[in-house]
TIKOL-106050 format. One record per residue (C-alpha): x, y, z; residue number from 1; residue in three letters. Coordinates in steps of 0.2 Angstrom, whole numbers, always signed. Layout:
<bases>
    xx    yy    zz resi resn
     X     Y     Z  NUM  ala
...
</bases>
This chain:
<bases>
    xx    yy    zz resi resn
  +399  +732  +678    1  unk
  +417  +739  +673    2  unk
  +424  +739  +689    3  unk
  +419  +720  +691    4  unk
  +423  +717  +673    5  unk
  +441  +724  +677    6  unk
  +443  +716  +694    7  unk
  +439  +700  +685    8  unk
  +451  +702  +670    9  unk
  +464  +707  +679   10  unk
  +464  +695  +694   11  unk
  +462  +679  +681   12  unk
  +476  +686  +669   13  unk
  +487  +692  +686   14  unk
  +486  +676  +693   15  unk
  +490  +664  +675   16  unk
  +504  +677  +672   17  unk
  +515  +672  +686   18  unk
  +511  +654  +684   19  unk
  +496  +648  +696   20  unk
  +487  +631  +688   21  unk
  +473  +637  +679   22  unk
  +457  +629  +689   23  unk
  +467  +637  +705   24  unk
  +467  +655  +696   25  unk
  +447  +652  +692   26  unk
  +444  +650  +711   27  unk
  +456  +662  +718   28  unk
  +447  +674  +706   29  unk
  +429  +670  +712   30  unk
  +434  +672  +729   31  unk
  +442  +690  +725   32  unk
  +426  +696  +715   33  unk
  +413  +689  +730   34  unk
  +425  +699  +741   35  unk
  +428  +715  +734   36  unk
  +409  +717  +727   37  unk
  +398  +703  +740   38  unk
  +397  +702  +757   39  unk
  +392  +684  +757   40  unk
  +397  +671  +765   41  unk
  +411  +665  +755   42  unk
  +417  +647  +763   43  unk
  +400  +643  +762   44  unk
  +395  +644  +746   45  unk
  +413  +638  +741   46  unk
  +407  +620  +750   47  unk
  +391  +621  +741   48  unk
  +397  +627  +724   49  unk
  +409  +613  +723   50  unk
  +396  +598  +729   51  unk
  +384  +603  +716   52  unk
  +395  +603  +701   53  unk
  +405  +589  +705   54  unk
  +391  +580  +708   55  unk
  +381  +585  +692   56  unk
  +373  +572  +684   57  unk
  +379  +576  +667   58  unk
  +397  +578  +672   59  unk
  +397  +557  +675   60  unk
  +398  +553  +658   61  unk
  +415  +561  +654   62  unk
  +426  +550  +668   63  unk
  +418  +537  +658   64  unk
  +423  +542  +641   65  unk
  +441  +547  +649   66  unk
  +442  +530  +654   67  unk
  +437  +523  +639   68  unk
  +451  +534  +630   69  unk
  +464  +524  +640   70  unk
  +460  +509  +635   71  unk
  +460  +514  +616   72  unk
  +477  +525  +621   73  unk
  +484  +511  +631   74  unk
  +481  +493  +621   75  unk
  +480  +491  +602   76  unk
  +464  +499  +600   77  unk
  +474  +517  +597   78  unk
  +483  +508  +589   79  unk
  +473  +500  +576   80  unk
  +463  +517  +573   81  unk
  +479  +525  +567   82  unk
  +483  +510  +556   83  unk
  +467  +511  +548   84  unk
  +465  +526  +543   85  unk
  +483  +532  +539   86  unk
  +483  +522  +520   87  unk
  +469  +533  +516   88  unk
  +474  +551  +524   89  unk
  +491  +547  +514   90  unk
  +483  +550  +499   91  unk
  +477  +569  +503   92  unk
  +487  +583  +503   93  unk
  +491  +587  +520   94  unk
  +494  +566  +520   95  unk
  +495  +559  +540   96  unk
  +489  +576  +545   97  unk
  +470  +571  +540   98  unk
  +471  +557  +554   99  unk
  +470  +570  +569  100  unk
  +452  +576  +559  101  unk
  +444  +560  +552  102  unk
  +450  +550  +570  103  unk
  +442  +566  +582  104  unk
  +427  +565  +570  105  unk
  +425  +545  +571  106  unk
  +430  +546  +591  107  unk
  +417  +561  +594  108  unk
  +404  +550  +589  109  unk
  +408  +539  +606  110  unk
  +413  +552  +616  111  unk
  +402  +565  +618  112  unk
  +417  +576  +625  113  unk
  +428  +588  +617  114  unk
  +440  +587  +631  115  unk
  +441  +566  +627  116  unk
  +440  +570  +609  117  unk
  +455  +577  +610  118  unk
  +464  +569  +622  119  unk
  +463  +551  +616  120  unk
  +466  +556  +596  121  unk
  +479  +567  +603  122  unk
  +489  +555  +612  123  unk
  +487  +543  +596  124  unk
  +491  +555  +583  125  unk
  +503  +570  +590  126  unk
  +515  +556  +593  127  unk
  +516  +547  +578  128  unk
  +517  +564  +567  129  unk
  +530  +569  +577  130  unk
  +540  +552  +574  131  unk
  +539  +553  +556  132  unk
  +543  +572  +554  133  unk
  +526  +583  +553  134  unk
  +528  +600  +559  135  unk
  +521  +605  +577  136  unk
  +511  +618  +570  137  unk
  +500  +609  +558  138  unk
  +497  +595  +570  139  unk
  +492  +605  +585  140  unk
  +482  +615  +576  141  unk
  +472  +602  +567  142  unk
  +469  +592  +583  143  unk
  +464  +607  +591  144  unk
  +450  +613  +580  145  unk
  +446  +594  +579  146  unk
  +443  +592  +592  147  unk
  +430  +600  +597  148  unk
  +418  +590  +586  149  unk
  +417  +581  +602  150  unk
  +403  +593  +608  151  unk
  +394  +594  +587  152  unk
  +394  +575  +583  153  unk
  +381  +565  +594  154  unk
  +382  +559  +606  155  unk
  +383  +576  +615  156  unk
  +382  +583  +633  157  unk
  +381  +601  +629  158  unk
  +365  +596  +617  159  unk
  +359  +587  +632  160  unk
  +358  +602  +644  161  unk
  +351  +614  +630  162  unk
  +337  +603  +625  163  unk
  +332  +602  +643  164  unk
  +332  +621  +648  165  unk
  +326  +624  +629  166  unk
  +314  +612  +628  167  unk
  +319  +607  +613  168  unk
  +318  +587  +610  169  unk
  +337  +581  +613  170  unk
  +336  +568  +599  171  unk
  +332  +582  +587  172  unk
  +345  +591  +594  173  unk
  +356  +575  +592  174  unk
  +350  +571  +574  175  unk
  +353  +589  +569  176  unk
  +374  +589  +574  177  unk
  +377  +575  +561  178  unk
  +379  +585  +545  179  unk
  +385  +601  +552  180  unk
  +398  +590  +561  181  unk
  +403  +581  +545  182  unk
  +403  +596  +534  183  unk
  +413  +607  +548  184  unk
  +426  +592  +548  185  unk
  +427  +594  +530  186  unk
  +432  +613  +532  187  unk
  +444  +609  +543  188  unk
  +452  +596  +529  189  unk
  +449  +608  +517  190  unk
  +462  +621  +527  191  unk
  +473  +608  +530  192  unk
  +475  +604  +510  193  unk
  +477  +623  +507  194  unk
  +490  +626  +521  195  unk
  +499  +610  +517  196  unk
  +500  +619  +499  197  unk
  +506  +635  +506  198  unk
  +520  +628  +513  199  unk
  +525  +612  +508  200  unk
  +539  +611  +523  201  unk
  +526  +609  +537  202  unk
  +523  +591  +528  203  unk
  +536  +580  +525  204  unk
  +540  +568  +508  205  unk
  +533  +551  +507  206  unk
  +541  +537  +512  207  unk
  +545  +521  +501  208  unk
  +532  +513  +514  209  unk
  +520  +524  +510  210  unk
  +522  +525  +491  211  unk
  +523  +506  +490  212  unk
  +505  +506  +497  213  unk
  +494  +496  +484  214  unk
  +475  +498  +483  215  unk
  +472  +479  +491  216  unk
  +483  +483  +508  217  unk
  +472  +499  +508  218  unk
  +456  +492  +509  219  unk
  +464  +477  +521  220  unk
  +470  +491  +535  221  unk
  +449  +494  +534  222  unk
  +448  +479  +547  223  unk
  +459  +488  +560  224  unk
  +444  +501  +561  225  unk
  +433  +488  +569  226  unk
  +436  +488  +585  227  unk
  +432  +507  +584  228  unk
  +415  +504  +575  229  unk
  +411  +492  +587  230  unk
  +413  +505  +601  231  unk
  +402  +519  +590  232  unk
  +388  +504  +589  233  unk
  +386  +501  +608  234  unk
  +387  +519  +612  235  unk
  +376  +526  +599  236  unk
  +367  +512  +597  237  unk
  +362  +509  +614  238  unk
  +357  +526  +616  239  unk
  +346  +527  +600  240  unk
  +339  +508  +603  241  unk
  +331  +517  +619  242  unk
  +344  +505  +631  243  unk
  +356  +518  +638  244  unk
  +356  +535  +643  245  unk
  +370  +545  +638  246  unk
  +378  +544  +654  247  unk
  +373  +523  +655  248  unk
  +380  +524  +636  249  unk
  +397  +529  +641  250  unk
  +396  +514  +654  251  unk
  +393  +502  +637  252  unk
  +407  +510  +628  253  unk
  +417  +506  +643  254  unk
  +410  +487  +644  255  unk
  +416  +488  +626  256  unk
  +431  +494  +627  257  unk
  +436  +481  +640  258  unk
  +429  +467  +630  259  unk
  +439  +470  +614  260  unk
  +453  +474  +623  261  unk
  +450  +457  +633  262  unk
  +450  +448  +615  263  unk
  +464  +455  +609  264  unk
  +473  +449  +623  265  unk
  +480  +466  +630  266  unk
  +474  +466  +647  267  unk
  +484  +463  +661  268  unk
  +490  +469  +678  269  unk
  +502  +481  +672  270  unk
  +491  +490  +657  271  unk
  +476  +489  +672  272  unk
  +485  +501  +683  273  unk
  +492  +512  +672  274  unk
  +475  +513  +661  275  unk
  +467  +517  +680  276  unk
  +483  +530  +683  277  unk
  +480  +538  +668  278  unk
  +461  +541  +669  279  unk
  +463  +546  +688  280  unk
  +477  +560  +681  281  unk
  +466  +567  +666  282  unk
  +451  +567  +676  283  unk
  +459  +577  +692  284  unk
  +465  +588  +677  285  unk
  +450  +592  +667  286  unk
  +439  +590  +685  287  unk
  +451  +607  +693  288  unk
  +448  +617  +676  289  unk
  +427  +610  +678  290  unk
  +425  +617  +695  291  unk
  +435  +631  +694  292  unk
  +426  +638  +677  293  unk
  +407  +634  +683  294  unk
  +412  +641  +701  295  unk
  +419  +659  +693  296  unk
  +402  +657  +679  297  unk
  +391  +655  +696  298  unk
  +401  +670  +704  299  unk
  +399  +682  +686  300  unk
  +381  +674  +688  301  unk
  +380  +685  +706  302  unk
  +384  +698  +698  303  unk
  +376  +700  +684  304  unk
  +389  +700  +671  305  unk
  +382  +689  +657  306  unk
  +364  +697  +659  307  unk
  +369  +710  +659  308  unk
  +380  +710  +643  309  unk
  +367  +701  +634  310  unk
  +353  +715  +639  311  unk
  +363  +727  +633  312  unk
  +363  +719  +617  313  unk
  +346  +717  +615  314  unk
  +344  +735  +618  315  unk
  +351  +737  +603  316  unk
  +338  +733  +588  317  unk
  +348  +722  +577  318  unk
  +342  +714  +560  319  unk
  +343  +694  +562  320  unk
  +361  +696  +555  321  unk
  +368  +706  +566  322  unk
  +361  +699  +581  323  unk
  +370  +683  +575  324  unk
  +387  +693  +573  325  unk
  +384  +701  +592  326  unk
  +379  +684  +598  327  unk
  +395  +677  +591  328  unk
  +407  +691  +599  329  unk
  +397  +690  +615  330  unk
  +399  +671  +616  331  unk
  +418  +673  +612  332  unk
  +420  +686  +624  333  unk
  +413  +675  +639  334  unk
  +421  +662  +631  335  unk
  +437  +668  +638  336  unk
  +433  +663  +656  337  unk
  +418  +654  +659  338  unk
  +416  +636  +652  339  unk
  +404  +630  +640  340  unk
  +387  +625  +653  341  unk
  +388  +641  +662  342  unk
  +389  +650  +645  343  unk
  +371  +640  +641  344  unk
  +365  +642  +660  345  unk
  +367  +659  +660  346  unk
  +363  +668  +645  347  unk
  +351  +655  +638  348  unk
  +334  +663  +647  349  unk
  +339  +681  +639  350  unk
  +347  +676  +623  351  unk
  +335  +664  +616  352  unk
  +319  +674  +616  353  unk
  +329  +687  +607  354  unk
  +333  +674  +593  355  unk
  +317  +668  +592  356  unk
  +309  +683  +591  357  unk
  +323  +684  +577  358  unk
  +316  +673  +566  359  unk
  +328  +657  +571  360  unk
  +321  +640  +579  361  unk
  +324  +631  +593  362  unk
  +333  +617  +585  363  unk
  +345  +629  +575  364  unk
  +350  +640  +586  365  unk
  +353  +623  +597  366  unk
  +369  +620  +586  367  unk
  +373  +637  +583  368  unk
  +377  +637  +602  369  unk
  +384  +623  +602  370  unk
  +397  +627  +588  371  unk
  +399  +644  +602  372  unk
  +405  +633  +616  373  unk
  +417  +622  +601  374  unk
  +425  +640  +600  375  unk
  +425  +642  +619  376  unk
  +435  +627  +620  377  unk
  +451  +635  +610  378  unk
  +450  +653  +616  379  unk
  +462  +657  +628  380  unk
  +464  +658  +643  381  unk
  +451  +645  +647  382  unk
  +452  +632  +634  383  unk
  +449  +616  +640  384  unk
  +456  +610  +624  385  unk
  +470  +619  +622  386  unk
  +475  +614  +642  387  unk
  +473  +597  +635  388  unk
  +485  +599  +620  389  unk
  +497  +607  +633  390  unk
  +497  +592  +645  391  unk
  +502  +582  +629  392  unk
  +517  +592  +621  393  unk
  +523  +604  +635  394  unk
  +520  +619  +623  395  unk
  +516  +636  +628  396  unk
  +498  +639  +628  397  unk
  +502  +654  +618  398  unk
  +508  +643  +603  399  unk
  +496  +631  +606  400  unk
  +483  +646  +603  401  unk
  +493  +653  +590  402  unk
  +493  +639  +578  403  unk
  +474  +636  +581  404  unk
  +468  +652  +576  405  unk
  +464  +647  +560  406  unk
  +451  +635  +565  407  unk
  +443  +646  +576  408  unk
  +440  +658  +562  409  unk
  +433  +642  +551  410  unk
  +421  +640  +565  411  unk
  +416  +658  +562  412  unk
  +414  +655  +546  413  unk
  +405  +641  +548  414  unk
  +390  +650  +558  415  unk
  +387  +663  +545  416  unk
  +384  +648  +533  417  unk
  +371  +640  +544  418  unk
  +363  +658  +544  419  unk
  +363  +657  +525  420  unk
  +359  +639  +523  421  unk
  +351  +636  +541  422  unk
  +342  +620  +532  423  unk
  +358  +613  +534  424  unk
  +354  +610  +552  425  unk
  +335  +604  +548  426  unk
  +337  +592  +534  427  unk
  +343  +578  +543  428  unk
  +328  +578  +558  429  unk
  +314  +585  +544  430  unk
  +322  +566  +534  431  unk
  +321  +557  +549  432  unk
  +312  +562  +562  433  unk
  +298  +571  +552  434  unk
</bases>
């Protein structure tokens, strides 16, 4: 297992070093570990790898939500979620800053993707920080970790493929991300106030505009939230009405999308094709990093990597604790280069008899592993988030990683309080589901 462990870390880092795109690295590395250590045959299985995950069921519900993101991006939708809610962020420390975490947490509950999470708040947000003199660091940072509540706050895909190779009941699952999403969205606030405290330079001073606000134009700027709460109501609403499946939801959310967008008079030609451009781009994006990330968890799958890595810490004889501590450093090891389905797919059949044997539930350890792919998704090299934030603002992704360091560690944090409180995850489907 070293010398494939080796081959792999140093073909993946080999290639990103001298510049290769990402989801080309991740192929051109499952093609060098099938021929150095298989003799398979390699074009093959190449074909077939690429038809079955681009044609996973599950996978058609984030072109939808990406489309949906251009509409909010590209009318007054993005827009008005901006307007609404900066009034009330103004009034934290940190100010404007809160937006990128209270608009990822409002969008994650009609997205369902971290990817769109951050890409449509992003796009809104980074922008109009940058305009009004909010340093890089704080803002890319705070729409990083945010972010990823994409994958916490229902609707979720990653819930959707545990639940079914768990067997665990997905609207359990679903009705068990709400409070650890809000109270992890609160910890990233939380940091945001601090570091804002620490160094006062990274926010600027209020503006007359902003210090003129009265309480009555406050509440007012309330109503520009409604064409987003409309967009929550018939994505979640549809799903939990029994109407739509997740995927069919993100089809509604769409329909909605175009229908407020229609009433507010922003549709035309011109914002059609570049809403259809934009989607097409983000989407050949995302799709590259998609294949490339499940082809290379397919090929480490082949040979045994993550099995073996997660016997060997079973072999161990660790308290419930400790486990959870290993689990964590596995999780963000194979975080590194695999994405967050083949984490599940592959570890999932060794890992969770191990916790339940433990002492830990289904449903628990459900968003525990959920919270490990939300790291996976800002731990470098493969990051879909931080690829994202990179397509944004042109930074280095080492920057980018840089300044969202301190929210990864929140999120470790963040486990080892649902070890010590785990009815944190429980009280909301014990409340109301029974």
């Amino acid at each position: 297992m070293t010398a494939v462990m080796g081959a792999l870390f140093g073909a993946l880092f080999g290639l990103l070093a001298v510049g290769v795109w990402v989801g080309v690295a991740l192929i051109a590395t499952s093609l060098v570990l099938l021929w150095s250590f298989r003799t398979l045959p390699v074009d093959r299985l190449l074909a077939q790898y690429t038809f079955n995950i681009l044609t996973t069921p599950e996978l058609v519900a984030l072109p939808l939500f990406i489309l949906m993101g251009e509409f909010l991006f590209r009318t007054r939708l993005s827009r008005s979620l901006f307007n609404g809610l900066s009034p009330w962020a103004a009034l934290l420390p940190g100010r404007l800053v809160h937006v990128n975490v209270i608009g990822c947490t409002i969008f994650a509950a009609i997205s369902g993707s971290s990817a769109a999470t951050t890409q449509v708040v992003g796009r809104i947000a980074l922008d109009e920080l940058n305009k009004r003199g909010y340093d890089k660091r704080i803002a890319i940072g705070s729409l990083a970790g945010a972010g990823t509540l994409g994958f916490l706050i229902p609707p979720s895909s990653v819930m959707i493929i545990y639940g079914v190779l768990a067997d665990e009941s997905v609207l359990r699952l679903f009705t068990a991300g709400f409070l650890p999403g809000l109270l992890l969205a609160a910890c990233f606030m939380g940091w945001v106030m601090i570091h804002s405290r620490m160094d006062p330079t990274l926010v600027p001073a209020p503006t007359a505009e902003e210090r003129g606000l009265s309480w009555g134009q406050r509440f007012a700027a309330l109503r520009e939230l409604a064409p987003t709460l409309f967009l929550i109501v018939c994505v979640l609403g549809s799903m939990y009405a029994g109407i739509a499946t997740p995927s069919e939801a993100a089809a509604v959310g769409v329909l909605g999308a175009v229908l407020v967008s229609g009433m507010q008079g922003e549709l035309s030609w011109p914002v059609l094709r570049s809403i259809g451009l934009g989607a097409a781009q983000t989407c050949g994006m995302i799709g590259i990093i998609v294949l490339g990330a499940s082809i290379l968890g397919n090929v480490a799958a082949i040979l045994g990597v993550p099995r073996q890595v997660a016997e060997i810490v079973g072999g161990w004889g660790l308290s419930p604790l400790m486990l959870i501590v290993a689990l964590t450093l596995l999780y963000l090891v194979l975080g590194c280069f695999l994405d967050g389905f083949s984490m599940i797919v592959m570890t999932l059949p060794v890992v969770l008899p191990l916790v339940l044997a433990a002492g830990f539930d289904k449903l628990w350890f459900g968003i525990y592993l959920v919270i490990a792919v939300e790291m996976a998704q800002i731990t470098p090299p493969v990051g879909f988030n931080l690829f994202v934030i990179q397509g944004l603002t042109r930074e280095p992704l080492s920057t980018i990683a840089r300044v969202t360091l301190p929210y990864l560690l929140i999120m470790m944090l963040f486990v080892f309080l649902l070890v010590v409180f785990p009815g944190i995850v429980s009280i909301m489907p014990s409340l109301l589901l029974g």
